[in-house]
C-alpha positions in Angstrom: 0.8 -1.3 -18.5 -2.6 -1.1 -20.0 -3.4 -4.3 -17.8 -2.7 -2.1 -14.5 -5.5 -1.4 -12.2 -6.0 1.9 -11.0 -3.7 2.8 -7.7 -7.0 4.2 -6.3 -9.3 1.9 -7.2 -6.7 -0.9 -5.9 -7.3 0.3 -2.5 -10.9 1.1 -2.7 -10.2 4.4 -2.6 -11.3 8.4 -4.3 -8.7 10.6 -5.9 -9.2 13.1 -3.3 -8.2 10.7 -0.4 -6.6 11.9 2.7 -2.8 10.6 3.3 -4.5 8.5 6.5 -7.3 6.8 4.4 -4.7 5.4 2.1 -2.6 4.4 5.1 -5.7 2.9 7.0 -6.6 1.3 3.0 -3.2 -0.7 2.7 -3.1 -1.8 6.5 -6.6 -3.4 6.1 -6.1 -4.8 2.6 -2.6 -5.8 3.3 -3.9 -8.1 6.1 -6.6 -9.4 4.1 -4.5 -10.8 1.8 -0.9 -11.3 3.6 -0.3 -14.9 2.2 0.4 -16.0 5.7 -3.5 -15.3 6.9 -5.2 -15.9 3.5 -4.5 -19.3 1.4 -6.5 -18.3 -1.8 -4.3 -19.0 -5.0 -4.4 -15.0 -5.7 -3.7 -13.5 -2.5 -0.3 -13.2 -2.9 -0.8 -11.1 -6.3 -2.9 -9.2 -4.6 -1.4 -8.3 -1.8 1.8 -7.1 -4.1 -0.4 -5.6 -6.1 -2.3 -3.5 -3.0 1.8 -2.7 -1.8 2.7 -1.3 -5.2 -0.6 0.9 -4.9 0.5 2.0 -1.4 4.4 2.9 -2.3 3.1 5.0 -4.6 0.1 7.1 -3.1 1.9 7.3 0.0 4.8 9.1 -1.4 3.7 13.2 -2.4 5.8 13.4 -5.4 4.9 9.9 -7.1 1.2 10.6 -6.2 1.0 13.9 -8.0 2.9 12.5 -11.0 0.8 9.7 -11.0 -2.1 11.8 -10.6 -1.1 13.7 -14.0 -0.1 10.9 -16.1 -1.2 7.4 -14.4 1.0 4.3 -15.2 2.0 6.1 -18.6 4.4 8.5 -16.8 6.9 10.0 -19.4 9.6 10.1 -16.8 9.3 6.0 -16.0 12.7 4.6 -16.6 14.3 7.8 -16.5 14.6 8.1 -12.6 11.4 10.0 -12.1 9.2 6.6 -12.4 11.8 4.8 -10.0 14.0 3.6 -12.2 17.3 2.7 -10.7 20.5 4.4 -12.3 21.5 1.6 -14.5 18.1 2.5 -16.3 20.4 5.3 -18.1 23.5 3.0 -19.4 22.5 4.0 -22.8 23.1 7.3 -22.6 26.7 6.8 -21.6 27.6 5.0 -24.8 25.9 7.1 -27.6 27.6 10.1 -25.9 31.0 8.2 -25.7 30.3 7.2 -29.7 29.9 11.3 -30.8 31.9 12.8 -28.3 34.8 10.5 -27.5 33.9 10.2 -24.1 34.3 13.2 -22.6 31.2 12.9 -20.3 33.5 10.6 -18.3 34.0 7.4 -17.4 34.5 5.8 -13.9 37.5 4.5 -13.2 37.4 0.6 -13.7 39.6 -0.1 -10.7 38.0 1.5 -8.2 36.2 0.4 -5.4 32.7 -0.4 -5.3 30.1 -0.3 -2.8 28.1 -3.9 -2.6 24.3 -4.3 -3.2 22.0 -4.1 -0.7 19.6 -6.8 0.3 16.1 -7.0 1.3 14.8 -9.5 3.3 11.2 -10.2 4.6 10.5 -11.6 8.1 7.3 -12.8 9.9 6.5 -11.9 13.3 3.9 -12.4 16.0 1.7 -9.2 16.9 3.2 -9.1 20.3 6.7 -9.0 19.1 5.5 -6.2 16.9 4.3 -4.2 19.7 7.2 -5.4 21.9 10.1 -5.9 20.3 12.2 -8.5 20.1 16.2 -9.7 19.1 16.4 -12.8 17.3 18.9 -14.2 15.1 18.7 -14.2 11.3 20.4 -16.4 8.5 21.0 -15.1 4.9 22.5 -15.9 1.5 24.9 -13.4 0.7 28.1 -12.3 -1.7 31.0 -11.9 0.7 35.1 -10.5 0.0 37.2 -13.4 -0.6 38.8 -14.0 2.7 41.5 -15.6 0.9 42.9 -13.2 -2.0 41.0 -10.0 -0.2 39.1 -9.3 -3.2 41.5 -9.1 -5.6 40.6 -12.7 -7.5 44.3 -13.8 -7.5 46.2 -16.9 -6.0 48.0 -15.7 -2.9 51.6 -14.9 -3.3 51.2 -14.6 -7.8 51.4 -11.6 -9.7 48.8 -9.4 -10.9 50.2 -7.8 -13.9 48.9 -4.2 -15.6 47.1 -4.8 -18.7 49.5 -4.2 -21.7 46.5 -3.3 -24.0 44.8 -0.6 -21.9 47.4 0.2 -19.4 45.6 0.0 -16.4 42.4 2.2 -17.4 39.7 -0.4 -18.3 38.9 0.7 -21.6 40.1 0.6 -25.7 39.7 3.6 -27.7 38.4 2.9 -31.4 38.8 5.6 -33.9 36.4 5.3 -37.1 35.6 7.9 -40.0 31.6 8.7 -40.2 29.8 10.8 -42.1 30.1 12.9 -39.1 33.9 13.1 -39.1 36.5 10.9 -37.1 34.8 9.4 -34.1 36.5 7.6 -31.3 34.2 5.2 -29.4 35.2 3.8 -26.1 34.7 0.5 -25.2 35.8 -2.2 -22.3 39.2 -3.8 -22.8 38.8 -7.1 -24.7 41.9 -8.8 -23.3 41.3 -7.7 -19.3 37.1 -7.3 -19.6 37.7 -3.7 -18.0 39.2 -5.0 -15.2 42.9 -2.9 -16.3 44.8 -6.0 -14.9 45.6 -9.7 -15.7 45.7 -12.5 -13.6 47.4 -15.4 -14.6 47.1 -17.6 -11.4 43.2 -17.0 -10.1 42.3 -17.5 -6.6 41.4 -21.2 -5.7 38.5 -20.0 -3.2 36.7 -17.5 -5.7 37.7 -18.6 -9.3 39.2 -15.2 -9.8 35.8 -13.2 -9.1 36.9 -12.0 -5.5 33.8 -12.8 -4.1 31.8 -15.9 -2.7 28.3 -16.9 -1.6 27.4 -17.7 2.0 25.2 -18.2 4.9 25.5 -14.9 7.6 23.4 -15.1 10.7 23.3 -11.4 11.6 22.0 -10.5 14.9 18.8 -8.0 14.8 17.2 -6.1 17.3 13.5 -4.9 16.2 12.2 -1.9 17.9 9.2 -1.9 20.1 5.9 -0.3 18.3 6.9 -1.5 14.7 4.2 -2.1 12.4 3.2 -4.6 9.4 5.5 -3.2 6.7 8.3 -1.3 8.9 11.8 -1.3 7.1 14.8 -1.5 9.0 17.9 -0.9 7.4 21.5 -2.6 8.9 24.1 -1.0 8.0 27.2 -2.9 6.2 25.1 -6.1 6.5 24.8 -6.0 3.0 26.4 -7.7 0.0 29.9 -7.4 0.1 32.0 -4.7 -2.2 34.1 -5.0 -4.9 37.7 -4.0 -5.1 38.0 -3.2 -2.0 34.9 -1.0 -1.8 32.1 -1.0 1.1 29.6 -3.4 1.9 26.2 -2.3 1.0 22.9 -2.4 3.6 20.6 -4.8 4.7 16.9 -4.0 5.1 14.7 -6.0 6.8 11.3 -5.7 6.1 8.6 -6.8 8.4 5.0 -8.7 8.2 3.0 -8.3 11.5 0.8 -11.6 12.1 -3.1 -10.8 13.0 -4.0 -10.9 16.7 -7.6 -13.8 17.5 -8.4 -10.7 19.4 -6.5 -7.6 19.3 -6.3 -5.1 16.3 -4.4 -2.5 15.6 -4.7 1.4 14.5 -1.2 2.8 14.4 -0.2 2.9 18.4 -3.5 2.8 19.4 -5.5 -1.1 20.1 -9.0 -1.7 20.1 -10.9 -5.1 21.3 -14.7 -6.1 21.2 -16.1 -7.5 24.6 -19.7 -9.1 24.6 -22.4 -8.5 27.6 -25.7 -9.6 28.8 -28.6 -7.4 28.8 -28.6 -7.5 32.7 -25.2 -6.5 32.4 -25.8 -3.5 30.1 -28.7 -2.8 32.2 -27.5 -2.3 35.8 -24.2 -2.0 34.9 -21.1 -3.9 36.1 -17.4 -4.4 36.9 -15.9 -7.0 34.3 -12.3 -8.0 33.7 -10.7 -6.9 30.4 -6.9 -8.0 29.1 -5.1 -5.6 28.0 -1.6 -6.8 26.1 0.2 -6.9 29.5 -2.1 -7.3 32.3 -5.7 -8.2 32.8 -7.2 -4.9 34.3 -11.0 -3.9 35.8 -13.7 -2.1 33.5 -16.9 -0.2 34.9 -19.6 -0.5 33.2 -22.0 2.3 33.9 -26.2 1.3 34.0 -27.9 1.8 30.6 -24.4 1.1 28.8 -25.5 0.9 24.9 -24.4 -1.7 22.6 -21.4 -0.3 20.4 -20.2 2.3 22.8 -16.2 2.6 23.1 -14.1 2.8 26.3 -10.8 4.0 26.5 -8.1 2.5 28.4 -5.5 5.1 28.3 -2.0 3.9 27.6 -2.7 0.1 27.2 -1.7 0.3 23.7 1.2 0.3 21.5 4.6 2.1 22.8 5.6 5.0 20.1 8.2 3.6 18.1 9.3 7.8 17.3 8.7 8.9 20.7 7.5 8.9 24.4 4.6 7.2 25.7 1.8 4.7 24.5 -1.2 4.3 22.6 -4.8 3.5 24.1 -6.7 1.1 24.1 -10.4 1.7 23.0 -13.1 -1.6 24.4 -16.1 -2.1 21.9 -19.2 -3.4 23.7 -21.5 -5.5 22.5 -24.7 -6.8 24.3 -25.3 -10.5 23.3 -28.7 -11.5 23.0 -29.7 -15.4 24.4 -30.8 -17.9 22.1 -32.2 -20.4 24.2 -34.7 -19.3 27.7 -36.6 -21.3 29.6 -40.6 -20.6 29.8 -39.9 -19.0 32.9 -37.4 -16.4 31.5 -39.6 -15.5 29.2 -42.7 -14.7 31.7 -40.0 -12.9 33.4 -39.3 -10.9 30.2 -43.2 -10.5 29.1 -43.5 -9.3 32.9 -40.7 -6.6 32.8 -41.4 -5.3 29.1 -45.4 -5.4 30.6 -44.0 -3.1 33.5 -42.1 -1.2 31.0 -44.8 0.1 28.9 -43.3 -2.1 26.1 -45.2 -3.7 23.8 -43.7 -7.7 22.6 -44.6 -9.2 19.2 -46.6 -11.8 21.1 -49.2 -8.7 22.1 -49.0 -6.2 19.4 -47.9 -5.8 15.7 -44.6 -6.5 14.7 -41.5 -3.7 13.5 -41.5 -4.9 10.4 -45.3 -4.3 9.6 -45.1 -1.3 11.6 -42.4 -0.3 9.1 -44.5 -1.2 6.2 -47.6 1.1 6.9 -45.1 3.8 7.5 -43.7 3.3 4.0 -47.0 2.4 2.0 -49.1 5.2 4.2 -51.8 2.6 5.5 
């Protein structure tokens, strides 16, 4: 782990950031390098990289352990560091080898829940902020439909396992310097399953199971965001022995907008105007993700300054209502005038009490004196 990056430093961030600067972090390094937007060779390491950072500091209990210990947490592997449960199969056997098992063993015939899957989908900002239903296609392990799960032909036997009788498991007694120790171990002749099949299913090769495309039907939420995990029930992998299907969850990537973004339900826009504009003020047309609605703009408006639209933003995924919309101005300055627009400009800054860099000294040597004290 010693070639880890810090978590903080990942997202440009202070150990004493608040839960909304790391949240506001990821969102704006996440769509700086989502390998849809950004083609570089590493952007795709670096955005996982940026998502492992933001899994972590976002969550209060991995944040203050990996606040005390960093990537070296003691408890990694041991469900504190998110280890899954398999993570502790170990333990299981060294305490079957000294105590003969009697921390338990589940029952090799019973039913088991299938795995969940995770799949990532792409969608257009609108549909983010929408919603939208849409079919999807996955790979996926599915119950035999012809033996049921069971991995044998239809209409044969499936016979008890004369070795282990059923339980899934051989019991070895051996002397140690300990005393007699009796280790338990999967059945050799059935591989734990407690029954033989003679004739296997044709479909499955006796496994009970099979691969195959699902198109599953989703419905995404308005006012989802880049990174929002929905979880379908039962759409998972299927189970084993009978046992339930696991979960699906889908987990979404929001596309960039040429000229929306996005702050959690709230949208902001930048608008340009001319100085006459900013000047004397104005009515101008701004679009709004539905509609194209009227903006006054008051005389002596100020580059930079923010309008609010109020509830022309992003309906509350948790909730009632919408977002805003907040309209950044900016006042465009020409390139290109005529000789008569400029007398026309030397004439108003003249009647201004302005003073132009064609009659006086410029900001920059004014700045200069200032600083050296001529």
């Amino acid at each position: 782990m010693a070639d880890k990056r810090d978590y903080y430093e990942v997202l440009g961030l202070g150990k004493n950031a608040s839960a909304d600067e790391i949240k506001k972090s990821y969102r704006n390094l996440a769509r700086k390098y989502h390998p849809d937007v950004n083609k570089e060779p590493d952007a795709e390491q670096k955005f996982k990289e940026v998502k492992e950072a933001y899994d972590t500091l976002s969550d209060d209990q991995k944040r203050a352990r990996y606040d005390q210990y960093g990537h070296e947490d003691p408890m990694a592997g041991f469900g504190g560091g998110g280890a899954g449960q398999g993570d502790f199969g170990g333990f299981g056997d060294i305490f079957d080898m000294f105590f003969g098992g009697g921390g338990g063993r589940r029952d090799p015939n019973a039913p088991q829940r299938g795995n969940d899957l995770q799949y990532t989908m792409t969608i257009e900002f609108k549909e983010a902020v929408f919603g939208k239903e849409t079919d999807i296609t996955i790979p996926r392990t599915e119950t035999c439909d012809t033996c049921h799960g069971n991995g044998a032909k239809p209409g044969s036997k499936i016979e008890t396992c004369s070795v282990c009788h059923g339980s899934g498991q051989q019991e070895v007694a051996q002397n140690t310097p300990f005393g007699r120790i009796v280790n338990r171990r999967a059945c050799s002749a059935c591989g734990g399953r407690g029954k033989i099949i003679r004739e296997r299913c044709g479909s499955c090769g006796g496994s009970g199971q099979v691969k195959r495309n699902r198109k599953i039907h989703v419905k995404i939420p308005a006012g989802v965001d880049d990174g929002s995990q929905l979880r379908i029930s039962g759409e998972g992998e299927g189970g084993v022995r009978g046992g339930p299907p696991g979960d699906l969850y889908l987990v979404l990537r929001v596309k960039s907008h040429d000229f929306f973004e996005r702050e959690g339900d709230d949208i902001y826009c930048e608008v340009p105007l001319t100085f006459t504009q900013a000047a004397l003020g104005d009515e101008i047309e701004i679009p709004t993700l539905t509609e194209k609605v009227k903006l006054k703009i008051p005389p002596g408006t100020q580059t930079g300054t923010y309008f609010r639209l109020k509830g022309k933003g992003v309906p509350k995924l948790r909730g009632y209502g919408q977002g805003d919309q907040h309209v950044k101005v900016t006042i465009v300055t020409p390139t290109q005038l005529t000789e008569e627009q400029k007398e026309l400009l030397r004439d108003f800054a003249a009647k201004s009490g302005e003073s132009t860099n064609e009659q006086h000294q410029t900001l920059f040597e004014r700045m200069k004196k200032a600083i050296l004290g001529d």
